[in-house]
C-alpha positions as CSV (number, residue, x, y, z in Angstrom):
1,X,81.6,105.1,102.6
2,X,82.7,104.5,98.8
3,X,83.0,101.3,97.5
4,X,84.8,100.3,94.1
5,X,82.1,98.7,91.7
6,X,84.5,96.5,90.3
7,X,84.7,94.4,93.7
8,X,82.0,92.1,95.1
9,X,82.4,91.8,98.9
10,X,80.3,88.0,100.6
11,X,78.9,85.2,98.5
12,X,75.3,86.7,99.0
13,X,75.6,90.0,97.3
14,X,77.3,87.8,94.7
15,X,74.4,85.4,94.2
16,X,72.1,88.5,94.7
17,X,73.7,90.4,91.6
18,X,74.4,87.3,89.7
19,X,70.9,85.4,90.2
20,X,71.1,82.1,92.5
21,X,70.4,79.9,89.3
22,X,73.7,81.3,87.3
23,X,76.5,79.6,89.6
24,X,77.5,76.3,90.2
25,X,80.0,75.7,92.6
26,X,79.9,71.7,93.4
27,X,80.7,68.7,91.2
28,X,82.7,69.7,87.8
29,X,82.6,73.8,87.9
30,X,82.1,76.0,85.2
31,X,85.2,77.6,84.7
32,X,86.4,73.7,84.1
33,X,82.9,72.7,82.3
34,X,83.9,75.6,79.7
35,X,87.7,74.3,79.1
36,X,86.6,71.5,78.6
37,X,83.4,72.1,76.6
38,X,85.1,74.7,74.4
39,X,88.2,71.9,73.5
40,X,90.8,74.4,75.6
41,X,93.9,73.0,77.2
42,X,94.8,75.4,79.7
43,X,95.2,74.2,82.5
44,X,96.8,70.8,81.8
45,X,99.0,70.7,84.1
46,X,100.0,71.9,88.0
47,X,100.9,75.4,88.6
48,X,103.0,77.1,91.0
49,X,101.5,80.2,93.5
50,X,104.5,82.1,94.5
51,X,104.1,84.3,98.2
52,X,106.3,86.4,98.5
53,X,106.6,86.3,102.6
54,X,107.4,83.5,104.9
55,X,104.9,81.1,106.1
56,X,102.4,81.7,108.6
57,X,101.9,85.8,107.5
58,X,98.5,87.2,106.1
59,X,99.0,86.8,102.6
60,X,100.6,82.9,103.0
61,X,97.4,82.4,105.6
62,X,94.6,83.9,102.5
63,X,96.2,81.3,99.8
64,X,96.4,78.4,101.4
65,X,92.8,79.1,102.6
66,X,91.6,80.1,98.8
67,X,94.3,78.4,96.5
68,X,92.8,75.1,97.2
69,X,89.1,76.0,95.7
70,X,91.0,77.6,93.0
71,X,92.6,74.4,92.1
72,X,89.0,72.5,92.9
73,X,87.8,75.0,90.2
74,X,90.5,75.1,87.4
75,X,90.8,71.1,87.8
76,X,94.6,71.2,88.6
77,X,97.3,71.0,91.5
78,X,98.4,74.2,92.8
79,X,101.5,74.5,94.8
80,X,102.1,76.9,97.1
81,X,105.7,78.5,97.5
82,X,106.7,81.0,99.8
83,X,109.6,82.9,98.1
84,X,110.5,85.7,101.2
85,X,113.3,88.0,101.3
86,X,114.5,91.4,99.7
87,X,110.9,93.0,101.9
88,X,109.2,90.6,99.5
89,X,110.6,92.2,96.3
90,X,112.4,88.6,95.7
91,X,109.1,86.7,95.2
92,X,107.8,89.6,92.9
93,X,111.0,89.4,91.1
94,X,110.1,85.5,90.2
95,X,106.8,86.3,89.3
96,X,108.0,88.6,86.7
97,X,110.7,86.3,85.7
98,X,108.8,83.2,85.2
99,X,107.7,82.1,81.8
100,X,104.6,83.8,80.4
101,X,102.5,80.4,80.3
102,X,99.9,80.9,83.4
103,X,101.6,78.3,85.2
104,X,103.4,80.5,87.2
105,X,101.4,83.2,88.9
106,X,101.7,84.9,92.5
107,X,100.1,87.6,94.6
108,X,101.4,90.6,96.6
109,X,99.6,93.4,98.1
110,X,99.8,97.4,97.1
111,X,101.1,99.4,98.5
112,X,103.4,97.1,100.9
113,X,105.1,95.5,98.2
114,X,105.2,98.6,96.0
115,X,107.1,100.4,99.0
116,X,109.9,98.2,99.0
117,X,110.1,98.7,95.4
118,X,110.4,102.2,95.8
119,X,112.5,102.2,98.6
120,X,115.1,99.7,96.9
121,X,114.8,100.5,93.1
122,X,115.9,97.3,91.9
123,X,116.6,97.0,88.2
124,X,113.2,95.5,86.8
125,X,109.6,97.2,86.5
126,X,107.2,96.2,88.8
127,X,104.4,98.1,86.4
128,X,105.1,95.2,83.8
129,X,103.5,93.0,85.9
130,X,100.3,91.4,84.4
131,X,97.3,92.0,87.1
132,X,94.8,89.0,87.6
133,X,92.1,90.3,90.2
134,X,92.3,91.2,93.1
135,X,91.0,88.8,95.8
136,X,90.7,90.9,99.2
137,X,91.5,94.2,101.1
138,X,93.2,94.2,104.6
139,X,92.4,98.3,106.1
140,X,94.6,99.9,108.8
141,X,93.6,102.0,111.6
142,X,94.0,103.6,114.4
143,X,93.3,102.5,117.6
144,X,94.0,104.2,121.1
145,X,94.2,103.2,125.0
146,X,91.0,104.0,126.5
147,X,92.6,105.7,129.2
148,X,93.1,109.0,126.9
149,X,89.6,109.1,126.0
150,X,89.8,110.2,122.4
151,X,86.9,111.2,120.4
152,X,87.5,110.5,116.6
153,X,90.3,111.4,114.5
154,X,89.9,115.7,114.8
155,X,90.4,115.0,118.4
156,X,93.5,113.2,118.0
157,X,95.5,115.6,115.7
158,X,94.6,118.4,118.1
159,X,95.9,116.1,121.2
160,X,99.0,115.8,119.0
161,X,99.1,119.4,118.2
162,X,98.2,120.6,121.5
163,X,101.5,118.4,123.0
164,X,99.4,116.3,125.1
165,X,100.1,113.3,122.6
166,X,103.4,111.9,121.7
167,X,104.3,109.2,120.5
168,X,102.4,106.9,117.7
169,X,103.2,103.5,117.1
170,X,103.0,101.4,114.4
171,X,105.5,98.7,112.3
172,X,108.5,99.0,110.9
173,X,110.6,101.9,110.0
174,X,110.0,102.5,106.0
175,X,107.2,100.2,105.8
176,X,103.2,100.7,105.2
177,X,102.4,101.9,108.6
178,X,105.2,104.3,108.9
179,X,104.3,106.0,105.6
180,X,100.8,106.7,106.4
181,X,102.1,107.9,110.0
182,X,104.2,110.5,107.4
183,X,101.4,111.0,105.6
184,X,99.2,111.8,108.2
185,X,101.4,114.2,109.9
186,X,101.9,116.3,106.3
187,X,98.2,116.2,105.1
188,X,96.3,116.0,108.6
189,X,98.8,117.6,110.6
190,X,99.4,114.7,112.9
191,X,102.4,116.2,114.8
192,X,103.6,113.5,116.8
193,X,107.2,113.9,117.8
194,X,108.3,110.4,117.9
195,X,107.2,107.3,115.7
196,X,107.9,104.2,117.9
197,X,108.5,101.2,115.7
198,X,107.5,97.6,117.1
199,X,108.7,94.2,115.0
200,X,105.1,93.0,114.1
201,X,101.6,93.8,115.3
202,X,101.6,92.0,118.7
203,X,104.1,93.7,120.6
204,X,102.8,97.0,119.1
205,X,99.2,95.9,120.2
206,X,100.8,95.5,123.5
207,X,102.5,98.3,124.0
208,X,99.4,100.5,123.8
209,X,97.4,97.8,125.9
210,X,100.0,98.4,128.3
211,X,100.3,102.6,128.6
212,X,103.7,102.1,126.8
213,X,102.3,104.3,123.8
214,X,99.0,106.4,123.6
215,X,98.0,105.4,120.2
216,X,98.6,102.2,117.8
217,X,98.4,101.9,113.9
218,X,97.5,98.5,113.2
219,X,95.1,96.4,110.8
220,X,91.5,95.8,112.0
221,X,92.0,92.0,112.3
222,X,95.2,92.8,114.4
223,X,93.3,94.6,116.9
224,X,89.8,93.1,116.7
225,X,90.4,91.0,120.2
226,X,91.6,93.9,121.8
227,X,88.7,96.2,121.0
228,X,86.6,93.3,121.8
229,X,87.7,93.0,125.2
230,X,88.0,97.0,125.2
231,X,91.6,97.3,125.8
232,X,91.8,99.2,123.2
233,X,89.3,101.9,121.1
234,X,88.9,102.5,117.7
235,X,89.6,105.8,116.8
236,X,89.8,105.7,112.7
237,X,90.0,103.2,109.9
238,X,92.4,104.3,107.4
239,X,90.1,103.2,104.3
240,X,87.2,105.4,102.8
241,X,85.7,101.7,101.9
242,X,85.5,100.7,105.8
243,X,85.8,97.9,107.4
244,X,84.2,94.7,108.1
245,X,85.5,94.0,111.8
246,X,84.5,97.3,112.9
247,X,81.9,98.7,110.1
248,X,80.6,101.4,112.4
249,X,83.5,102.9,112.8
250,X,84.7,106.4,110.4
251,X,87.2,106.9,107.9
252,X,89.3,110.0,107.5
253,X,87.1,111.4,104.7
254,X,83.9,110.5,107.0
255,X,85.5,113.1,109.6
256,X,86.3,115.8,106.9
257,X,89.8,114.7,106.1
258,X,91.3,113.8,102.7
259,X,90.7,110.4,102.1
260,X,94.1,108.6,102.0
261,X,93.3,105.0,100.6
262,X,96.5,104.7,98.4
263,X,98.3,104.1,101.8
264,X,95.5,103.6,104.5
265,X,94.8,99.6,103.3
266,X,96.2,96.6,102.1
267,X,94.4,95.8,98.2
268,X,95.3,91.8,98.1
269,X,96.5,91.1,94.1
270,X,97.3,88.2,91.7
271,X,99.5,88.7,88.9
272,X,101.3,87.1,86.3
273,X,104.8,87.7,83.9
274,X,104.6,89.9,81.6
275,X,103.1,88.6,78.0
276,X,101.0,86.2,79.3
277,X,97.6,85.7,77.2
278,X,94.9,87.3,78.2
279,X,92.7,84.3,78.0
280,X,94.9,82.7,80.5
281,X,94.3,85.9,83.2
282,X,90.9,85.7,82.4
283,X,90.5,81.9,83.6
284,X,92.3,82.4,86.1
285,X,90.6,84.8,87.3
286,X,87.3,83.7,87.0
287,X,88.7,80.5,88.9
288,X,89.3,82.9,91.7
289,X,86.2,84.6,91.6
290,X,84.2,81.5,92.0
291,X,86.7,80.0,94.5
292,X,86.1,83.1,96.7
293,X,82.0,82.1,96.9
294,X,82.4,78.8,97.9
295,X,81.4,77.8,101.4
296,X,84.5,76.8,102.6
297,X,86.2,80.9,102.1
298,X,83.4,82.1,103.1
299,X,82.6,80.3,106.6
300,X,86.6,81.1,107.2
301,X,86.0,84.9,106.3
302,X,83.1,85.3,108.5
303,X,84.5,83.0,111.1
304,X,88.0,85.5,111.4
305,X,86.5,88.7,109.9
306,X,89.4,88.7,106.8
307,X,87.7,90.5,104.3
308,X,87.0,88.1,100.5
309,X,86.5,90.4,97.8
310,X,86.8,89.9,94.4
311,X,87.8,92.7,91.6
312,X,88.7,93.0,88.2
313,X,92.7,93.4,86.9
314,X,91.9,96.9,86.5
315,X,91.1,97.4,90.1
316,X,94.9,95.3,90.4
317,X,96.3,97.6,88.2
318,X,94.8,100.7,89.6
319,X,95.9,99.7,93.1
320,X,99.7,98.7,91.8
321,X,100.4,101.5,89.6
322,X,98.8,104.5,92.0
323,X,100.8,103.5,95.0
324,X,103.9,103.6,92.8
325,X,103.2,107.1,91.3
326,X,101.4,108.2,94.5
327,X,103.7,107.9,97.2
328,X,106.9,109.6,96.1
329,X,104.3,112.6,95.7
330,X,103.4,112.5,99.6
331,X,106.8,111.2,101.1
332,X,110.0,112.1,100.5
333,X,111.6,108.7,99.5
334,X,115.6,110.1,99.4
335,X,115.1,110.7,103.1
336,X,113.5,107.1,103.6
337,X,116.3,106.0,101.8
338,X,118.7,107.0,104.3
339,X,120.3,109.6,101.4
């Protein structure tokens, strides 16, 4: 499986690489020992993390567990504020909007968030953004009722093609999981004839625990318990770079398939307005960086298998501005749009 060198995956390959002497993460940290040392005055004051979903989500869940050794670092108060609505295009929107002082920054995840831009076109640039890091990766996959017995993704296109498969599930209409469904029907010839949409993971999760659907696309955290008590197999994960709850199991590209990463997993991103110094992105990111290998993320990642993973702002960039030119490429977005 490929992995992205920017990105450094658990606090032991990150002491490994860095050397277990280089890091100090109790008392007065270094990012703050450095501000202070070097006479800088950023931060000096709180600053505001905007979410762009409602509370209780994935996103809201990783900040509130990493935004608090983040502050612990930098040496200032960070509030939290969950701006939802518009399919989280409203919270990006203030992100963009806010004052280009690092006091204001947020975090969204390609392609979800890049989606709804697409699918709405509001009247601002999302590309103006100014990418932080990158502080995790959430991957999708596929996952079917035992009962069918299906061996591996080849398997389950030629079910599909065969007609012995029907339906797939999966999330919303116009959202993440429906797209890759599209995308796996044009490039893999998945040819399911009806996507069946649930309201959020659990029902779908359900459904194919129950026999109501054959075949579920869902993150790997989402399923993880019903693997675990084998309700449900995997069949694929969606990213070439694996995953972490289920690192045995393939990728597309692993079977011989196009690998399909700009839509197959969530890349977790901090940005801030446009025209904001770069000095101010780069403490702010190396505040996240060394937030992500203190003990406290670290036992929670383990403890609930959501992947920490820190990676540069090009990696944020890379991951913004590829599902915004990628997509409309693989999915035709007029007909998403209901034109």
């Amino acid at each position: 499986m490929a992995h992205d060198t920017n990105a450094s995956m658990t606090r032991r390959g990150f002491m490994a690489a860095a050397g277990a002497g280089t890091v100090a993460l109790s008392g007065c940290s270094a990012v703050q020992s450095e501000l202070q040392g070097g006479g800088g005055e950023y931060p000096s004051e709180d600053l505001s993390y905007i979410v762009p979903f409602s509370q209780g989500g994935g996103t809201d869940t990783y900040a509130r567990k990493i935004m608090p050794q983040v502050s612990n670092e930098l040496g200032s108060g960070i509030a939290i504020e969950n701006v939802p609505g518009a399919a989280s295009l409203k919270g990006a929107a203030e992100i963009l909007r806010s004052e280009p002082d690092g006091y204001t920054f947020g975090g969204f995840n390609p392609p979800s968030t890049p989606i709804s831009y697409l699918v709405h076109q509001p009247d601002w640039d999302m590309t103006k953004l100014m990418p932080v890091c990158t502080y995790a990766r959430t991957p999708y996959g596929i996952f079917a009722n035992p009962e069918h017995n299906i061996e591996g993704l080849k398997d389950l296109v030629n079910r599909y093609q065969s007609g012995d498969l029907k339906q797939f599930a999966g999330l919303g209409r116009g959202g993440i999981v429906n797209l890759a469904a599209i995308v796996m029907k044009n490039d893999y010839g998945l040819n399911y004839n009806q996507y069946v949409a649930y309201d959020g993971a659990g029902p779908a999760i359900k459904a194919a625990v129950s026999g109501e659907v054959p075949v579920v696309a869902t993150t790997d955290t989402a399923a993880q318990s019903a693997v675990e008590s084998g309700d449900l197999e995997v069949v694929s994960i969606l990213s070439s770079e694996g995953s972490s709850v289920f690192p045995k199991a393939p990728s597309p590209s692993d079977t011989g398939f196009k690998s399909i990463d700009y839509i197959g997993q969530l890349t977790r991103c901090m940005f801030l307005p446009p025209e904001t110094p770069t000095d101010v992105r780069d403490t702010l990111a190396e505040g996240v960086k060394a937030a992500l290998q203190t003990d406290e993320v670290q036992t929670w990642s383990e403890q609930t298998g959501n992947i920490v993973e820190y990676g540069s702002h090009e990696r944020a960039k890379k991951a913004l501005v590829n599902s915004i030119n990628t997509i409309p490429d693989k999915v035709n977005m007029s007909k998403l749009r209901g034109e």
